[in-house]
N, C-alpha and C positions, 0 to 999 in steps of 0.2 A: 715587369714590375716585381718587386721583392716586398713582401709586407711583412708586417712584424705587431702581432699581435699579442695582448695581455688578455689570456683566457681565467675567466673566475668562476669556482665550481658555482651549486647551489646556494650553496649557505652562504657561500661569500658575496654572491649576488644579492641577497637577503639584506646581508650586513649593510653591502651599498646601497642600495633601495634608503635604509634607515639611515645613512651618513647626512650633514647636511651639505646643502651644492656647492658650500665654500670648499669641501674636500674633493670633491669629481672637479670643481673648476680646475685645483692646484695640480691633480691629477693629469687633466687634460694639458693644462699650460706646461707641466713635466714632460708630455709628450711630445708639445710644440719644440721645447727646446733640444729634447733629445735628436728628434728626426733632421732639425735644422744644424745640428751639431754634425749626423749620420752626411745630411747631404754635403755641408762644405766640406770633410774628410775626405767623403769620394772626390769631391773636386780637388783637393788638396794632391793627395796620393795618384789619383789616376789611371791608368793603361798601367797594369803591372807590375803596381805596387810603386813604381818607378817614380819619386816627388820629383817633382820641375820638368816633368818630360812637356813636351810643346805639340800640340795637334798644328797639323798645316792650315786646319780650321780655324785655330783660334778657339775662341767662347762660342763659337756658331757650333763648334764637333760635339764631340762626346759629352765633356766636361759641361758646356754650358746647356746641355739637354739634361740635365741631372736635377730631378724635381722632386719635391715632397708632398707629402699631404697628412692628416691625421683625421682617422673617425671617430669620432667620440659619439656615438650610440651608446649609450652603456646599457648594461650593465659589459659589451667589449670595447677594448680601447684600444685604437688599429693605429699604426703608422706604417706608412707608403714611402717607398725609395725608389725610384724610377729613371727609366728613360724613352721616349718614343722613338727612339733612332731603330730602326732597323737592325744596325749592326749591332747593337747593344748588346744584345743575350749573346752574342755569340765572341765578342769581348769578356763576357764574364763567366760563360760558362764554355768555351772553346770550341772549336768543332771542325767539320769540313765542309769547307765549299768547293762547289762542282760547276763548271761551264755546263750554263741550261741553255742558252740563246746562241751558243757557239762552240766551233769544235774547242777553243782554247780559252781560259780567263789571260787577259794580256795586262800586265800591272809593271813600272818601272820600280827596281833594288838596287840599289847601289848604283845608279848613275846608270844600270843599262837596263832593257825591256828585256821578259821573260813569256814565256807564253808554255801556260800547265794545263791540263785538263782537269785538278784538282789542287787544292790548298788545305793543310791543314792548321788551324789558328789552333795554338798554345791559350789555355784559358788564364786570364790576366785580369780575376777578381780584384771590382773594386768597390761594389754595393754589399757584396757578404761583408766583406770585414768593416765596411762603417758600419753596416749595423749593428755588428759584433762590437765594435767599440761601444754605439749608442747604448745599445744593452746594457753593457759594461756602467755605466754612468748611470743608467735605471734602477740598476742594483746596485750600486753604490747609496741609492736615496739621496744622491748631491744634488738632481735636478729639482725632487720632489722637497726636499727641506727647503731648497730656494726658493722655490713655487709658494709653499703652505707660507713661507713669510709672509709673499707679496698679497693673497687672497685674506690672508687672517687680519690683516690688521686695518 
């Protein structure tokens, strides 16, 4: 999981404390839309940046394990990017895998079987940069000016 937090010193914690709840509501719905922006991007983009690449899985793979959430505890205000897959971190942040259970990992490439005692996966972010975009959008105050419309009036 990748989170993405909005940290407020003291005083601005102060400030919030004195806001009224119409402002943390619009606040928090600005996060709701952010993170849900952040998750369908990752879904959008996917495996390595690559748009329209196709998992063998379907919605079941990667992409449709792609989840959000947002905490709104204040005076912090947290959004969540995820995956519970397994392979996931290692999708986004690259690495190497080693036959543990066997002398060789055995996987078909190209139409023929291969058999390595290690692999090294290329990192193929694709939660950093929605978030990156979501951010992007946070500081724009385009989510938050849409937000304060719908709570203010």
């Amino acid at each position: 999981m990748i989170v993405f937090k909005m940290r407020f010193s003291p005083e601005d914690r102060a400030r919030f404390a004195a806001m009224p709840e119409r402002f943390r509501a619009a606040a928090t719905r600005a996060m709701w839309w952010a993170m849900n922006d952040a998750r369908n991007h990752a879904r959008e983009v996917g495996m390595g940046g690559r748009p329209g690449l196709v998992s063998r899985r379907g919605e079941l793979g990667l992409r449709g394990s792609i989840v959000m959430a947002v905490d709104d505890r204040w005076p912090v205000l947290c959004g969540i990017l995820g995956s519970n897959l397994v392979y996931a971190r290692i999708h986004e942040l690259g690495g190497t895998v080693k036959a543990v259970r066997a002398k060789y990992l055995r996987f078909r490439t190209q139409g023929r079987w291969v058999s390595k005692r290690q692999v090294t996966i290329p990192a193929r972010p694709y939660l950093r940069p929605a978030l990156e975009h979501a951010a992007r959008q946070l500081a724009e105050a385009g989510y938050f000016l849409a937000a304060w419309e719908q709570v203010r009036a």
